[in-house]
Biopython code that builds the backbone (N, CA, C, O; Angstrom):
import numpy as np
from Bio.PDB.StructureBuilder import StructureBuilder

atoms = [
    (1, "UNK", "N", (101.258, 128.331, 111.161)),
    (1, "UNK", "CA", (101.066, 127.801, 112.499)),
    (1, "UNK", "C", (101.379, 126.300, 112.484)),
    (1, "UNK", "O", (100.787, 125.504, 111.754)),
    (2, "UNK", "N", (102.186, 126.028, 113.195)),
    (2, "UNK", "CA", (102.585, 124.620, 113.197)),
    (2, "UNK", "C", (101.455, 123.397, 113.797)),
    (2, "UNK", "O", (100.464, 123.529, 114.515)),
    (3, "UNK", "N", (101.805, 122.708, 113.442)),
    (3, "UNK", "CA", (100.247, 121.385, 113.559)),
    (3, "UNK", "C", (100.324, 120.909, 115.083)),
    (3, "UNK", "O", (101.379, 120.375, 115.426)),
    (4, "UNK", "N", (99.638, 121.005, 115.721)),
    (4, "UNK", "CA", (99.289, 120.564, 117.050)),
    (4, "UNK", "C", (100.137, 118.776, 117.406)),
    (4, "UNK", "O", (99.910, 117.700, 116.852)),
    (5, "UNK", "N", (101.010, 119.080, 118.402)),
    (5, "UNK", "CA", (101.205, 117.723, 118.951)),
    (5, "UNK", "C", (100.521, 116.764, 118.999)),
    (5, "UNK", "O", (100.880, 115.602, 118.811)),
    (6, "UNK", "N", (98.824, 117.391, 119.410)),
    (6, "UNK", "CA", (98.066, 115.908, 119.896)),
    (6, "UNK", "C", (97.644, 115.592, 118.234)),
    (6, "UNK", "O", (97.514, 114.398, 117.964)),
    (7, "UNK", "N", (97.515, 116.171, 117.577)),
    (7, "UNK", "CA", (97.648, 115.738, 115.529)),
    (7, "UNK", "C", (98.316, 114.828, 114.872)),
    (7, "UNK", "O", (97.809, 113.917, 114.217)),
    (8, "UNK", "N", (99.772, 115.092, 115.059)),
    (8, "UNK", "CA", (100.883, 114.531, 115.149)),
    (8, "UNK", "C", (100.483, 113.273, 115.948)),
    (8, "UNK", "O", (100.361, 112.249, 115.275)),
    (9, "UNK", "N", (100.259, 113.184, 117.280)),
    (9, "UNK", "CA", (99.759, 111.725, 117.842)),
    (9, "UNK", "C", (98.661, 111.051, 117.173)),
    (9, "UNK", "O", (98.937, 109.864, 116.998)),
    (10, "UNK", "N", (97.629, 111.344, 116.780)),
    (10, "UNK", "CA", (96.188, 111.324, 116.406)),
    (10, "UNK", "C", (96.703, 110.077, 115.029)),
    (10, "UNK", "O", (96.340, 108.901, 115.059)),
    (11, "UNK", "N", (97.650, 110.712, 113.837)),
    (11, "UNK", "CA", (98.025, 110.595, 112.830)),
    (11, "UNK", "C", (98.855, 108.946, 113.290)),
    (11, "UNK", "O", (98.430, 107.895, 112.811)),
    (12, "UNK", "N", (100.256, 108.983, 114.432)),
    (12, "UNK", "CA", (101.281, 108.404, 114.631)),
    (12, "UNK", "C", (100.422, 106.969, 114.700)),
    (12, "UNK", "O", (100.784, 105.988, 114.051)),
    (13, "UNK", "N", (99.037, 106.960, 115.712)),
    (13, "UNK", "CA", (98.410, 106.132, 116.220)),
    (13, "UNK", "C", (97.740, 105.060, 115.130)),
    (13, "UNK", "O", (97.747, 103.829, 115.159)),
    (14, "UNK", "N", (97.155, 105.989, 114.148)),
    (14, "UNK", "CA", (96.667, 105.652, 112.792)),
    (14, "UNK", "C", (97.883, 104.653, 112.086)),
    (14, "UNK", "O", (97.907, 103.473, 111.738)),
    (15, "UNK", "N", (98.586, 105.452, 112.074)),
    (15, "UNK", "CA", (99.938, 104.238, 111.082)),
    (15, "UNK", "C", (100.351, 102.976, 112.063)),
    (15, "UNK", "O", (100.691, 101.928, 111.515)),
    (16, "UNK", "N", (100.329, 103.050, 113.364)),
    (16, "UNK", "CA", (100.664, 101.681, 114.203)),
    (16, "UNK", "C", (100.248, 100.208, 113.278)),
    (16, "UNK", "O", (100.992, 99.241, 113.114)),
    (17, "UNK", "N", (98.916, 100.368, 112.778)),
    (17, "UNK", "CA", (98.510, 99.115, 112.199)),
    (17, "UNK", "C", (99.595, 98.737, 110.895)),
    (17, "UNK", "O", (99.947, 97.593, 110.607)),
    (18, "UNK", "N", (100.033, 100.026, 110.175)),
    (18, "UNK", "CA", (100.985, 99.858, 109.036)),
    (18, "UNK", "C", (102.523, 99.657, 109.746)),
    (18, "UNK", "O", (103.261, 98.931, 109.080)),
    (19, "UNK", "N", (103.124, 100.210, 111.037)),
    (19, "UNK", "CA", (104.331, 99.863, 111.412)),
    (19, "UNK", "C", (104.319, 98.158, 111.855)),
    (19, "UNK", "O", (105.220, 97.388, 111.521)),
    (20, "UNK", "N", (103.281, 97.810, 112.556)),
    (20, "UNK", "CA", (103.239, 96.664, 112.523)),
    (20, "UNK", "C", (103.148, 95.631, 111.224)),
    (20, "UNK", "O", (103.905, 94.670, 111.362)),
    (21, "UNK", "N", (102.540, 95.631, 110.249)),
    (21, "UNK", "CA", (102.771, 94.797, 109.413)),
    (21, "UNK", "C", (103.875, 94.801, 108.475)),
    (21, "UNK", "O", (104.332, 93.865, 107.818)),
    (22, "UNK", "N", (104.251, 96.119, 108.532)),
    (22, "UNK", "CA", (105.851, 96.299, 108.270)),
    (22, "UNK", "C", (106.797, 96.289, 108.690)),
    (22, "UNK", "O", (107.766, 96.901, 108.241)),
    (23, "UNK", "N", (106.778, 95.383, 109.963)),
    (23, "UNK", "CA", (107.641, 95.030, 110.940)),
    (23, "UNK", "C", (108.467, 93.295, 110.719)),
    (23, "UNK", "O", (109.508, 92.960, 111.286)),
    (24, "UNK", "N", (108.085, 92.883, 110.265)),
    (24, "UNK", "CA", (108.524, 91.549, 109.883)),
    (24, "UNK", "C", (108.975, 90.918, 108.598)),
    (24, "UNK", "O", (108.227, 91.112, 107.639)),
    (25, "UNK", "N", (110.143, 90.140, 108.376)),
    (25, "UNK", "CA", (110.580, 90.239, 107.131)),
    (25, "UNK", "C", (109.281, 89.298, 106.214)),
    (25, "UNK", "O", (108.671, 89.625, 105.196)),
    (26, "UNK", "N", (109.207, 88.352, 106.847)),
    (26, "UNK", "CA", (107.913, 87.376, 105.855)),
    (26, "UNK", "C", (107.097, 88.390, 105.063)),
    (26, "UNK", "O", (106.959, 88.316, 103.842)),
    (27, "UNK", "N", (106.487, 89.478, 105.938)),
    (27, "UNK", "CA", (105.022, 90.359, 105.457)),
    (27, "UNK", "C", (106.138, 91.563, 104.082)),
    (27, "UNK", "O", (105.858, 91.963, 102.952)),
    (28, "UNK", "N", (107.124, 91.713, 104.788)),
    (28, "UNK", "CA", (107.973, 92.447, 103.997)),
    (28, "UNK", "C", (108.451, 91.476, 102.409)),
    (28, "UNK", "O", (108.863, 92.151, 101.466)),
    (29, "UNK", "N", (108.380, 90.325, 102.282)),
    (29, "UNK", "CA", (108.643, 89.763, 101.443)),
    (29, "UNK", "C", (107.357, 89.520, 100.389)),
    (29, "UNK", "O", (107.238, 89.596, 99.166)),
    (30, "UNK", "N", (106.447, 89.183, 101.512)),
    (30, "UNK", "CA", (104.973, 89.202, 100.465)),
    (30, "UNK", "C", (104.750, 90.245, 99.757)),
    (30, "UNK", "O", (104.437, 90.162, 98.569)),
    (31, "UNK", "N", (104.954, 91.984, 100.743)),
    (31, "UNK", "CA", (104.754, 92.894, 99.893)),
    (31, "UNK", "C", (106.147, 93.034, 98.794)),
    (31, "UNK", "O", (105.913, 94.127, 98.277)),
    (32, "UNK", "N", (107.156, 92.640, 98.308)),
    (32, "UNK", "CA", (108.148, 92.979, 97.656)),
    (32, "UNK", "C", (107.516, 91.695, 96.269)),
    (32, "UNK", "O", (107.624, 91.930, 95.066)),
    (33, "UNK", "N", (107.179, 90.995, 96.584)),
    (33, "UNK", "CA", (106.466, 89.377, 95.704)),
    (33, "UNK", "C", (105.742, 90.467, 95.112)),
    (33, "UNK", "O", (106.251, 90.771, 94.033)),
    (34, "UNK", "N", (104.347, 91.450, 95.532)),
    (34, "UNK", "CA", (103.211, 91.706, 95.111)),
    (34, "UNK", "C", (103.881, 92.741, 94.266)),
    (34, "UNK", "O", (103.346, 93.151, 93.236)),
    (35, "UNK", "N", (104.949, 93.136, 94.650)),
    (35, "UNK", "CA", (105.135, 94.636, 93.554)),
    (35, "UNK", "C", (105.764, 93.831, 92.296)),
    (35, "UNK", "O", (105.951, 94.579, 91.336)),
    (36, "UNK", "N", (106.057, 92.760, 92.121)),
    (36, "UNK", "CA", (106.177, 92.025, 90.738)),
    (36, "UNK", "C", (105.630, 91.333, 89.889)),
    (36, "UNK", "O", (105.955, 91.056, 88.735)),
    (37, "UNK", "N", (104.583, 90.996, 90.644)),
    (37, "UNK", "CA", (102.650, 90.424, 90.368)),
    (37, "UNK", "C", (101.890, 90.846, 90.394)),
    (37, "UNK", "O", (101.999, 91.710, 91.264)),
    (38, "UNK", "N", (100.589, 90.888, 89.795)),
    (38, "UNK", "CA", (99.705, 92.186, 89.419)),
    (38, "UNK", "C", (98.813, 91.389, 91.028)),
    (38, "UNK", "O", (98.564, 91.979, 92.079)),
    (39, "UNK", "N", (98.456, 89.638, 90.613)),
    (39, "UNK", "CA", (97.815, 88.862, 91.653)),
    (39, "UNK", "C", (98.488, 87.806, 92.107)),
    (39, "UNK", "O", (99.257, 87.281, 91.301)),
    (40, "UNK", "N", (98.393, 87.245, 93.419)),
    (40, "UNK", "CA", (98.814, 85.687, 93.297)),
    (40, "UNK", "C", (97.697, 85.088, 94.374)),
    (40, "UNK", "O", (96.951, 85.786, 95.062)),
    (41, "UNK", "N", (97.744, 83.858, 94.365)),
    (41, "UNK", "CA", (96.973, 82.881, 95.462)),
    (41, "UNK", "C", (98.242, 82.925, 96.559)),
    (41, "UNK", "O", (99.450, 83.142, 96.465)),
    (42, "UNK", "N", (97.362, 82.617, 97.600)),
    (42, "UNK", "CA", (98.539, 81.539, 98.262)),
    (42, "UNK", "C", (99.509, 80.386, 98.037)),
    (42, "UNK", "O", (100.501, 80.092, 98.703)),
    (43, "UNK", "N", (99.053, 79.853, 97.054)),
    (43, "UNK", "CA", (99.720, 78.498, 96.519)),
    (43, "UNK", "C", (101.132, 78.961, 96.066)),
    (43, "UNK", "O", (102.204, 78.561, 96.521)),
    (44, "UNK", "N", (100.834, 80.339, 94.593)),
    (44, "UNK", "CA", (101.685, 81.187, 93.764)),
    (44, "UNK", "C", (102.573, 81.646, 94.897)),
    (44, "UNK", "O", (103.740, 81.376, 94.613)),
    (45, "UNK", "N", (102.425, 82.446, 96.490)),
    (45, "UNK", "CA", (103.404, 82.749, 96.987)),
    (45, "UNK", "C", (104.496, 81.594, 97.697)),
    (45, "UNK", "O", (105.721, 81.640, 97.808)),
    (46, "UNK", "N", (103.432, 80.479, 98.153)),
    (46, "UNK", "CA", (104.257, 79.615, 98.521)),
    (46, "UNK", "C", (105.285, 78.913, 97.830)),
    (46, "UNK", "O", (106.149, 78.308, 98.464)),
    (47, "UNK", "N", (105.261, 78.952, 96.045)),
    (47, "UNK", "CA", (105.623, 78.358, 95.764)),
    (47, "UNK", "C", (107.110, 79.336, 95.890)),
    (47, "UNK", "O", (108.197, 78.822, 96.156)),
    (48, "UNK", "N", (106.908, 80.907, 95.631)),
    (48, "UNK", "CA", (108.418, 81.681, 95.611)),
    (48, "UNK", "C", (108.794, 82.059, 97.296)),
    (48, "UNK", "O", (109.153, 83.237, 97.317)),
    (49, "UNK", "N", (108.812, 81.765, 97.983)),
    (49, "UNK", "CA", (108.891, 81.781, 99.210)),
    (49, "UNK", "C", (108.499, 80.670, 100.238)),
    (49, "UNK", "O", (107.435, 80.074, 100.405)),
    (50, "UNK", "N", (109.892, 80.576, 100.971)),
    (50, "UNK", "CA", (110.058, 79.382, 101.865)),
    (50, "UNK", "C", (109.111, 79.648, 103.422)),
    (50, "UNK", "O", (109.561, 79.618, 104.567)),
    (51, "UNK", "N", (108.140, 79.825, 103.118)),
    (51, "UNK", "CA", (107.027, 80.081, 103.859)),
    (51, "UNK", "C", (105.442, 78.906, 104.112)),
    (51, "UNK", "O", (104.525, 78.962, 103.293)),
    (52, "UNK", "N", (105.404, 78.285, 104.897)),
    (52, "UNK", "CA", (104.037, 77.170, 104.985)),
    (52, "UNK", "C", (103.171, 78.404, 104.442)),
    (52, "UNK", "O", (103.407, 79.612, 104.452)),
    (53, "UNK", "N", (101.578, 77.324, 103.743)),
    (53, "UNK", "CA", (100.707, 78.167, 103.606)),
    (53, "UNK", "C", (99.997, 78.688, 104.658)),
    (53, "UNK", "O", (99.715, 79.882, 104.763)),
    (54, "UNK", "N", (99.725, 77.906, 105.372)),
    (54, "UNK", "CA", (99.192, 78.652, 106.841)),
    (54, "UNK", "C", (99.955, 80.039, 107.502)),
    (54, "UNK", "O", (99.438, 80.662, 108.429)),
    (55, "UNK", "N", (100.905, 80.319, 107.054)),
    (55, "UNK", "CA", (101.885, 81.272, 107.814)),
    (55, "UNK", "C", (101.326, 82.008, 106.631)),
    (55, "UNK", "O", (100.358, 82.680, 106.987)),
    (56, "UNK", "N", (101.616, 82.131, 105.218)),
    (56, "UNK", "CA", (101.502, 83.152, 104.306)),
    (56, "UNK", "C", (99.738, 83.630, 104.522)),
    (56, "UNK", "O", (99.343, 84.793, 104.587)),
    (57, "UNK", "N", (99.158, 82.794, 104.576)),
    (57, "UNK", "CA", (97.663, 82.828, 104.706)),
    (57, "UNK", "C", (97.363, 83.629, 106.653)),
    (57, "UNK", "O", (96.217, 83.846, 107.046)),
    (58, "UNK", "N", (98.496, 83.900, 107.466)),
    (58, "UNK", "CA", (98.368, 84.900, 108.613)),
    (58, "UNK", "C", (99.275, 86.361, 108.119)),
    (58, "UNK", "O", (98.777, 87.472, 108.303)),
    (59, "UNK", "N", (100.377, 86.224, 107.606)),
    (59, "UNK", "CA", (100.577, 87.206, 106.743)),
    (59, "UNK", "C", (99.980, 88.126, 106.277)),
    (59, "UNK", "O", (100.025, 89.307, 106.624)),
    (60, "UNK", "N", (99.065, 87.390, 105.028)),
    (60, "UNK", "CA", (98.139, 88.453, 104.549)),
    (60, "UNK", "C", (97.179, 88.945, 105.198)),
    (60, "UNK", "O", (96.890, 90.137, 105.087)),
    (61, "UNK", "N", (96.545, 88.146, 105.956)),
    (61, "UNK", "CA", (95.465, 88.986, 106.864)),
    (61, "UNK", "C", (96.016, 90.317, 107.280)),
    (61, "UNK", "O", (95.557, 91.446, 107.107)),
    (62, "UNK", "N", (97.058, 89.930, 107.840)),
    (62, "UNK", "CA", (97.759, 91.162, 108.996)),
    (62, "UNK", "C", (98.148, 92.243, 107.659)),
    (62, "UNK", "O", (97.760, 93.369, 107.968)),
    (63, "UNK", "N", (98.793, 92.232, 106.282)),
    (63, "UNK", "CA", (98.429, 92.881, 105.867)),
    (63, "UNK", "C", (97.567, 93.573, 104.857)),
    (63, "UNK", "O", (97.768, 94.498, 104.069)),
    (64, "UNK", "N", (96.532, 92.811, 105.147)),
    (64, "UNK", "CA", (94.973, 93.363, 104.650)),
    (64, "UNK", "C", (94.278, 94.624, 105.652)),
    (64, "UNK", "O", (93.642, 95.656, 105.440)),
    (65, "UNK", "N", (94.842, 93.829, 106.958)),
    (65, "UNK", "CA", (94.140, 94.790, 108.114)),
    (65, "UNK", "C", (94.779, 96.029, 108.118)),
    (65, "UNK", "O", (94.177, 97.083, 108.327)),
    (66, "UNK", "N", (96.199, 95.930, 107.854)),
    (66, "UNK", "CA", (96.728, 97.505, 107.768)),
    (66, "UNK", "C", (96.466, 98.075, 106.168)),
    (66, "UNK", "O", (97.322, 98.887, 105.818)),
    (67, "UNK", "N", (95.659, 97.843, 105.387)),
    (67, "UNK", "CA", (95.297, 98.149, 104.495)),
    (67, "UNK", "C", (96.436, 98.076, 103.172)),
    (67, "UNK", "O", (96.400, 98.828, 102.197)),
    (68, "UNK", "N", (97.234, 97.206, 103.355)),
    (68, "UNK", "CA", (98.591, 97.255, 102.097)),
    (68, "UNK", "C", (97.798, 96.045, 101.138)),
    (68, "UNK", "O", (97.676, 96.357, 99.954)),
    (69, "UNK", "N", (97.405, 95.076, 101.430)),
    (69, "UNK", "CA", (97.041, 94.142, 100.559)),
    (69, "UNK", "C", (95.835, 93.970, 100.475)),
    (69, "UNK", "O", (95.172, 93.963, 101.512)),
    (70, "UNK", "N", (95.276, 93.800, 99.334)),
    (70, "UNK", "CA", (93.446, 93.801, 98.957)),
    (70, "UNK", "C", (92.943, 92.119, 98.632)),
    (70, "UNK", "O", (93.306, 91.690, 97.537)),
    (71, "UNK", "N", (92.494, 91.589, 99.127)),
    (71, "UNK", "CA", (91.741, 90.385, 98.501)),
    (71, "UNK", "C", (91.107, 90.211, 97.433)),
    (71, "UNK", "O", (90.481, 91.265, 97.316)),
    (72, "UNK", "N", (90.798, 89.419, 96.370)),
    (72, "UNK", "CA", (89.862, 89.241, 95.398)),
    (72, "UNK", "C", (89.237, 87.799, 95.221)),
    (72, "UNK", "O", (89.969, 87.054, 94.570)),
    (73, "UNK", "N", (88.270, 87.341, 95.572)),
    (73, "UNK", "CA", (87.861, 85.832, 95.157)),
    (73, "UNK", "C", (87.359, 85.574, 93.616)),
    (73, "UNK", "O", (86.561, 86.020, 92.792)),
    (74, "UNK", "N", (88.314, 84.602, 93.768)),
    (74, "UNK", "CA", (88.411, 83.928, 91.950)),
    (74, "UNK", "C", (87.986, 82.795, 91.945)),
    (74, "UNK", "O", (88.882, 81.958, 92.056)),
    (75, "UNK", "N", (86.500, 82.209, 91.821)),
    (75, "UNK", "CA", (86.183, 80.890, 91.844)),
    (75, "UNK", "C", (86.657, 80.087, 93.357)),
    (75, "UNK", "O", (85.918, 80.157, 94.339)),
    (76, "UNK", "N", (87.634, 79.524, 93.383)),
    (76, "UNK", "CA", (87.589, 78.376, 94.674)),
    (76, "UNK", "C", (88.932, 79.064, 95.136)),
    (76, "UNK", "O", (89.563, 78.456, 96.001)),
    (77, "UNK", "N", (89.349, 80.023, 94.762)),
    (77, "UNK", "CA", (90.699, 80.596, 95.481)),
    (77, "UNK", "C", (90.615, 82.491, 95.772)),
    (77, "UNK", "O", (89.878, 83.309, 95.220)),
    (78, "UNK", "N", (91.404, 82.651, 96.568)),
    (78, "UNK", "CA", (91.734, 84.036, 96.740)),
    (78, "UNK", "C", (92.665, 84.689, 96.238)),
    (78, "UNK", "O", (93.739, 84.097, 96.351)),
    (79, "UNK", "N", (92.748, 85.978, 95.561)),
    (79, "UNK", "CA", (94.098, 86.308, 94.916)),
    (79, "UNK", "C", (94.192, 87.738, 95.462)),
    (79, "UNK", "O", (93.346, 88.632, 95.462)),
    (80, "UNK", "N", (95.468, 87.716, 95.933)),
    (80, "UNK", "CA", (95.701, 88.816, 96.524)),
    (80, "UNK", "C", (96.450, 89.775, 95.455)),
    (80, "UNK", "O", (96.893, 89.472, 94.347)),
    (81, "UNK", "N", (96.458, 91.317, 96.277)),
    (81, "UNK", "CA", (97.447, 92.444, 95.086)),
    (81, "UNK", "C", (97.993, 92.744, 96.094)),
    (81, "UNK", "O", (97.982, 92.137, 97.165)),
    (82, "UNK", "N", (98.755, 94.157, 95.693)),
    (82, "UNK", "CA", (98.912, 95.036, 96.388)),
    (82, "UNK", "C", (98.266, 96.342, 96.622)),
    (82, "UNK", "O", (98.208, 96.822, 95.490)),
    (83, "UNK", "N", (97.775, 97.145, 97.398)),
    (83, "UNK", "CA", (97.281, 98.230, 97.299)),
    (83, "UNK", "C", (97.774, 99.347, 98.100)),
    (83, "UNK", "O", (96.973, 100.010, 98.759)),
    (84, "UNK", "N", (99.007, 99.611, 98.104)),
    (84, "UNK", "CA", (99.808, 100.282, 98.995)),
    (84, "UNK", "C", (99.623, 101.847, 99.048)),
    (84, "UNK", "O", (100.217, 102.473, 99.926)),
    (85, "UNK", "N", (98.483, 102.774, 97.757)),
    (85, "UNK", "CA", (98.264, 104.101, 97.692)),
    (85, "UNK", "C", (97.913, 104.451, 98.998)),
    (85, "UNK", "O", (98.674, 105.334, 99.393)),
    (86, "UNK", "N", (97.084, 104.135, 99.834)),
    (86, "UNK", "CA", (96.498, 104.556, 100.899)),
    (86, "UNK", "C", (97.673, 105.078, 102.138)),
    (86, "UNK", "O", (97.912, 106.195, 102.597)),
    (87, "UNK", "N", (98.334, 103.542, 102.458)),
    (87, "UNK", "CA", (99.513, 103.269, 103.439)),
    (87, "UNK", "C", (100.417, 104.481, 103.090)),
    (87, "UNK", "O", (100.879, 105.166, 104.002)),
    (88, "UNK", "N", (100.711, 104.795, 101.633)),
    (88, "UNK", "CA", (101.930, 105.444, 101.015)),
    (88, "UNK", "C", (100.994, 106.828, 102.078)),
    (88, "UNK", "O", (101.145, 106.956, 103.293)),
    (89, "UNK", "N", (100.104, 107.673, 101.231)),
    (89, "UNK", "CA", (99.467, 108.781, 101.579)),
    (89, "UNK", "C", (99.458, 109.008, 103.165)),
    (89, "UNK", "O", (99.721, 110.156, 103.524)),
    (90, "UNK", "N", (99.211, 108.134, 104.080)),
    (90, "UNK", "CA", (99.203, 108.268, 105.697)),
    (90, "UNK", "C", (100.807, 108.593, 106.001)),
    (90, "UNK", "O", (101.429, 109.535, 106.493)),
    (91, "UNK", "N", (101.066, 107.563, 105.555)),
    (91, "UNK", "CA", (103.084, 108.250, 105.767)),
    (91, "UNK", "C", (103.078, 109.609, 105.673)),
    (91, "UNK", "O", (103.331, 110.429, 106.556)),
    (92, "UNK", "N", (102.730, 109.807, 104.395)),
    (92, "UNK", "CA", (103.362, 111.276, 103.792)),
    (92, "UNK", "C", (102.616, 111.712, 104.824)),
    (92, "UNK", "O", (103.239, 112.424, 105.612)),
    (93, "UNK", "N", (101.353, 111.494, 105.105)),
    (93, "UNK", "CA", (100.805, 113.132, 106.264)),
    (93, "UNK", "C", (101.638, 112.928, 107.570)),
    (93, "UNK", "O", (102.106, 113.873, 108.205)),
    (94, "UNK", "N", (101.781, 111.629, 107.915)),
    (94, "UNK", "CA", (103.081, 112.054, 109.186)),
    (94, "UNK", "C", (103.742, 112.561, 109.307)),
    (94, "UNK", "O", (103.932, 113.301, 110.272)),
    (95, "UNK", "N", (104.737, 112.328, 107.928)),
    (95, "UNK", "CA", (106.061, 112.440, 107.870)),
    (95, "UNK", "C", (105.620, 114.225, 107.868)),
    (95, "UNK", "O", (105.953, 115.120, 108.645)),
    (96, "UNK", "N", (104.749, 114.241, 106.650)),
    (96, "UNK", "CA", (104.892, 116.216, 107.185)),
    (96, "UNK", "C", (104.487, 116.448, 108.391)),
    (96, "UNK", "O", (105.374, 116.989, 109.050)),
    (97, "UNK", "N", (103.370, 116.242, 109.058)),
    (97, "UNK", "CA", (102.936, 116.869, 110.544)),
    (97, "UNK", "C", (104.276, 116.518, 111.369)),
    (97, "UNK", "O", (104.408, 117.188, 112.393)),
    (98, "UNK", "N", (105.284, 115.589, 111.098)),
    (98, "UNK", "CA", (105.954, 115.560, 112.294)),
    (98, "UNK", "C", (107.534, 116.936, 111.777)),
    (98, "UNK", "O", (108.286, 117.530, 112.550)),
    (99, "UNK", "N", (107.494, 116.980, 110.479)),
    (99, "UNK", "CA", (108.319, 118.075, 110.046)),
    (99, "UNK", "C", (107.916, 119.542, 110.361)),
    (99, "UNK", "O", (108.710, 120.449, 110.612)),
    (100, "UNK", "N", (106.362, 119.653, 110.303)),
    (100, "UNK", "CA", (106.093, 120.934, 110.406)),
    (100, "UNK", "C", (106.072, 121.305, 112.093)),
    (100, "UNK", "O", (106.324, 122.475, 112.379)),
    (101, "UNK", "N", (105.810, 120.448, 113.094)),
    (101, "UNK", "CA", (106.399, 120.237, 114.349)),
    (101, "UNK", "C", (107.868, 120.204, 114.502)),
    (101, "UNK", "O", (108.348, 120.549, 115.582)),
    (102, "UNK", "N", (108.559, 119.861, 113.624)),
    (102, "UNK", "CA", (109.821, 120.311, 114.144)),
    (102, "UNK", "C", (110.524, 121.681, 113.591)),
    (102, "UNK", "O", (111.722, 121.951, 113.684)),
    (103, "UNK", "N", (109.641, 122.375, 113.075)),
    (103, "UNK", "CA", (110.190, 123.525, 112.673)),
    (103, "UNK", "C", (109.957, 124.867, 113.670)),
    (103, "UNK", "O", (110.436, 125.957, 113.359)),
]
sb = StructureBuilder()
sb.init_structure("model")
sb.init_model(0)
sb.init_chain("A")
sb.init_seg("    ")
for serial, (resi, resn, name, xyz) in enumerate(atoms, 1):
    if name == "N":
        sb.init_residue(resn, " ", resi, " ")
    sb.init_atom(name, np.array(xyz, "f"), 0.0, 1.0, " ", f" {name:<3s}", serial, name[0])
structure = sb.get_structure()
C-alpha cells in the first residue's frame, strides 16, 4: 500500500529546516570545512574561508537549528563538528515516501 500523500507532506515539512540551511553556498562551505575537521572554532573557520566572524557565527546557528552541526564548549570558545547522521536519515525517508508515491 503506498504511503499516504498527507505523509509524504508531514515528512517534506520536517526537512524545510534542512533545505534551508542547505540553501546557501557559505552554510554549504562550512559543512564541506567540517567533513575535513573532526572540530573547529570560529576563528579556525574564518581563518579557511573568506567569511567575517559574525556571518560564520549566523551560519552555524542556522545550521545547528536544522540539526547538521553540533556545538561543544571548550573553555572560552565553541567548537563546532559535524553531525549530519540525522539530516542524512530524514532524506532517505523522503526520498522513499516520495518513491513509493510515485509508484
Amino acid at each position: 500500500m503506498p504511503i499516504p500523500v498527507a505523509q509524504v507532506a508531514r515528512t517534506f515539512a520536517e526537512c524545510t529546516p534542512l533545505f534551508f540551511a542547505l540553501g546557501e553556498a557559505p552554510r554549504q562551505q562550512i559543512l564541506l570545512l567540517l567533513t575535513e575537521h573532526e572540530m573547529l572554532n570560529v576563528g579556525q573557520i574564518a581563518e579557511r574561508l573568506p567569511l567575517s566572524r559574525p556571518a560564520i557565527s549566523h551560519h552555524l546557528k542556522v545550521l545547528r537549528q536544522a540539526g547538521l552541526v553540533a556545538m561543544q564548549e571548550s573553555g572560552t570558545e565553541n567548537r563546532y563538528s559535524l553531525t549530519a547522521e540525522p539530516a542524512i536519515a530524514l532524506l532517505e525517508r523522503f526520498v522513499a515516501e516520495v518513491k513509493d508515491c510515485s509508484r
